[in-house]
C-alpha positions as CSV (number, residue, x, y, z in Angstrom):
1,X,0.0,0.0,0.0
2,X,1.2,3.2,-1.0
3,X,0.9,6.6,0.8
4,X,0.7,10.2,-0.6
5,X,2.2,13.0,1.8
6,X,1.2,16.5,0.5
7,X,3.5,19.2,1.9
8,X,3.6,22.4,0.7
9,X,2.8,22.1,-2.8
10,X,5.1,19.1,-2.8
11,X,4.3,14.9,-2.7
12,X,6.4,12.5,-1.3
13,X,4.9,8.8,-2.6
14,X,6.6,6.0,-0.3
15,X,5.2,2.5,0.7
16,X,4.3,3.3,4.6
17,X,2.2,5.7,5.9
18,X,5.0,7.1,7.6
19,X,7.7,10.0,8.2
20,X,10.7,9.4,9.7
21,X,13.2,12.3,10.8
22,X,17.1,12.2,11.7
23,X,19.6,10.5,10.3
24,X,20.2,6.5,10.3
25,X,21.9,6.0,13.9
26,X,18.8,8.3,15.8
27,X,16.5,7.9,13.2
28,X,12.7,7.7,14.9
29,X,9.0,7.7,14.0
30,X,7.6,11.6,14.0
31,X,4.2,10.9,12.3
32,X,2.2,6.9,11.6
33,X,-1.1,7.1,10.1
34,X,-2.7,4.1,12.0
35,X,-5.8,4.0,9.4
36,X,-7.8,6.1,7.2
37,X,-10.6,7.0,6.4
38,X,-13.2,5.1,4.2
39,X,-16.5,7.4,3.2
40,X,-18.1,3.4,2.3
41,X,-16.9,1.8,5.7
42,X,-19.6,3.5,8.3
43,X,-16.9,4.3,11.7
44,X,-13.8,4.6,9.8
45,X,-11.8,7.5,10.9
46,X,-8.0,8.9,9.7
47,X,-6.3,7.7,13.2
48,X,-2.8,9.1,13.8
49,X,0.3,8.9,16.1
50,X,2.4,12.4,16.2
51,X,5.6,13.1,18.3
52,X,6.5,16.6,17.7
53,X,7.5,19.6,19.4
54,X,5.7,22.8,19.1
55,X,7.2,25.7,18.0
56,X,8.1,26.9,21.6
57,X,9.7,23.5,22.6
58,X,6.7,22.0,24.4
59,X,6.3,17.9,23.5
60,X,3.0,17.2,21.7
61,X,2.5,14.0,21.7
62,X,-0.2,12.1,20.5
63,X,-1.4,8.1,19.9
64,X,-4.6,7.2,18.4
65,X,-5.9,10.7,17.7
66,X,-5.2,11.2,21.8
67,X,-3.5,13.2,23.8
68,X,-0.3,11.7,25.9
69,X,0.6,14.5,27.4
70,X,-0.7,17.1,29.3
71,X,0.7,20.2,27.7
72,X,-1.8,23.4,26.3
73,X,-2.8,22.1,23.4
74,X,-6.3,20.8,21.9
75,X,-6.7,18.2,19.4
76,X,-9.7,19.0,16.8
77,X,-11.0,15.8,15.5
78,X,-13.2,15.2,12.0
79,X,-13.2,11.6,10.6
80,X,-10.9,12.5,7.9
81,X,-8.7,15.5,9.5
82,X,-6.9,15.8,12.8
83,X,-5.9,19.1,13.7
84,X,-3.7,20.4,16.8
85,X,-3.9,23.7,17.9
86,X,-2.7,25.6,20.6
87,X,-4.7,27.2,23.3
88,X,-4.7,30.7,21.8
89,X,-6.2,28.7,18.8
90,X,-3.3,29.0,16.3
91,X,-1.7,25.7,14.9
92,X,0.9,23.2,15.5
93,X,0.1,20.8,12.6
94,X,-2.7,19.4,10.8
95,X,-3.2,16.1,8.9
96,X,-5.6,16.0,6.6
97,X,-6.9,13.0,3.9
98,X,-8.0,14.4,1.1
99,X,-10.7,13.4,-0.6
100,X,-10.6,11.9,-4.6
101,X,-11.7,15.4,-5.8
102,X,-9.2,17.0,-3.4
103,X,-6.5,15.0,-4.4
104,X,-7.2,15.1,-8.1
105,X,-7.4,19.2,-7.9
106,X,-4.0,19.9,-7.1
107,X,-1.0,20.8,-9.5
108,X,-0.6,18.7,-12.7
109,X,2.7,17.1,-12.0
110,X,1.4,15.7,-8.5
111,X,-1.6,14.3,-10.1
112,X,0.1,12.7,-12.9
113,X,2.3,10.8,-9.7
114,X,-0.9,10.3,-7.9
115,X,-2.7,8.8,-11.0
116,X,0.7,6.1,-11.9
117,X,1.2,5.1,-8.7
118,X,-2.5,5.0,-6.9
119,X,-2.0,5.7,-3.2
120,X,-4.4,4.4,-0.5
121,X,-4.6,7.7,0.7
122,X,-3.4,11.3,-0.2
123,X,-2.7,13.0,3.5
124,X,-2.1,16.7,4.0
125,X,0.3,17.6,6.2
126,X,0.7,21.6,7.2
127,X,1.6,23.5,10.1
128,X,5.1,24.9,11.8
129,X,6.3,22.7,14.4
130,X,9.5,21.2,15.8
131,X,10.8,17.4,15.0
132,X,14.3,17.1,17.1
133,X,16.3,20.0,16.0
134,X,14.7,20.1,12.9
135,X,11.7,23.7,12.1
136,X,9.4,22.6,10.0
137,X,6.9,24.7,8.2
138,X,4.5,23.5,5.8
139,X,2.1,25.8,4.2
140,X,0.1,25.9,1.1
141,X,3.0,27.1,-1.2
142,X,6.1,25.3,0.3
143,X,7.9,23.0,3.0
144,X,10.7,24.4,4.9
145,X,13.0,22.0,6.4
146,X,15.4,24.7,8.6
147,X,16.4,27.0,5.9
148,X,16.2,24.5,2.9
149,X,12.9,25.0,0.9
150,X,10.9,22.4,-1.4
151,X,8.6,23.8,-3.5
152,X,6.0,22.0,-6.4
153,X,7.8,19.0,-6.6
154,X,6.5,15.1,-6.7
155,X,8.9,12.7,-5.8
156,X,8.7,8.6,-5.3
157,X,10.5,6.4,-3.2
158,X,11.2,2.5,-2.7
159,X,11.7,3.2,0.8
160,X,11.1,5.3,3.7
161,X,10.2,9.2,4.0
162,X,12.9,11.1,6.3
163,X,13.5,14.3,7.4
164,X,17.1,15.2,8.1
165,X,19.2,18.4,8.5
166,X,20.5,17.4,5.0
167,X,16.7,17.6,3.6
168,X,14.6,15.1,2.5
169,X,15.4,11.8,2.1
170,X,13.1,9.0,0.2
């Protein structure tokens, strides 16, 4: 099974719905997508694990859509979208399945990937938030990994998805 990640205006197509960030020796899970959502399977719901920072430092932490820790933070829920804010409403990250018409919208070079290589799902990921020593910020228009930025590209890999200091890795 195959898994679209759509950051920025970027897609990383990998095997496992799963990113991975550091390098090979302290390399560790920061986002799983447990399952997905189904509009024909009546109780399905996109169920995630997340081990981030926020932008401030503060570990946000979450298994099965829930929250491990106690920190000031809220986790909106939808059956298809996950969304973790903080308590002055702005947001850490949000994860988001699109749907086939959402998928099939976006720019031509990331639907012509999506179409080859069929995905399960195609999950949104945006927000600014902290993985290790690693910024991230995902927005509509790019992903920032520290000061290197990706911007409307669609790229496949055989094996995992990882974030390093380097970049991305696939």
């Amino acid at each position: 099974m195959k898994y679209a990640f759509i950051i920025g205006s970027n897609a990383f197509i990998v095997p496992k719905g799963i990113i991975y960030c550091g390098n090979r020796e302290n390399e560790r899970i920061f986002l799983q997508v447990n399952s997905i959502y189904h509009d024909t399977t009546e109780g399905s719901l996109l169920d995630i694990d997340v081990n981030i920072k926020d932008t401030d430092g503060t570990p946000v932490i979450i298994i099965a859509n829930q929250a491990v820790t106690g920190a000031p933070y809220s986790i909106k829920k939808q059956r298809d979208s996950i969304k973790i804010v903080r308590s002055d409403g702005s947001m850490i990250i949000h994860v988001h399945q699109l749907d086939d018409e959402a998928a099939m919208a976006l720019e031509h070079n990331i639907v012509a990937e999506l179409e080859v290589h069929a995905p399960i799902a195609v999950i949104r990921i945006s927000g600014e938030f902290m993985v290790d020593s690693l910024h991230i910020s995902a927005e509509n228009e790019k992903l920032y990994i520290n000061s290197n930025g990706y911007a409307t590209s669609a790229m496949v890999g055989k094996n995992r998805l990882t974030f390093t200091s380097a970049g991305v890795v696939l």
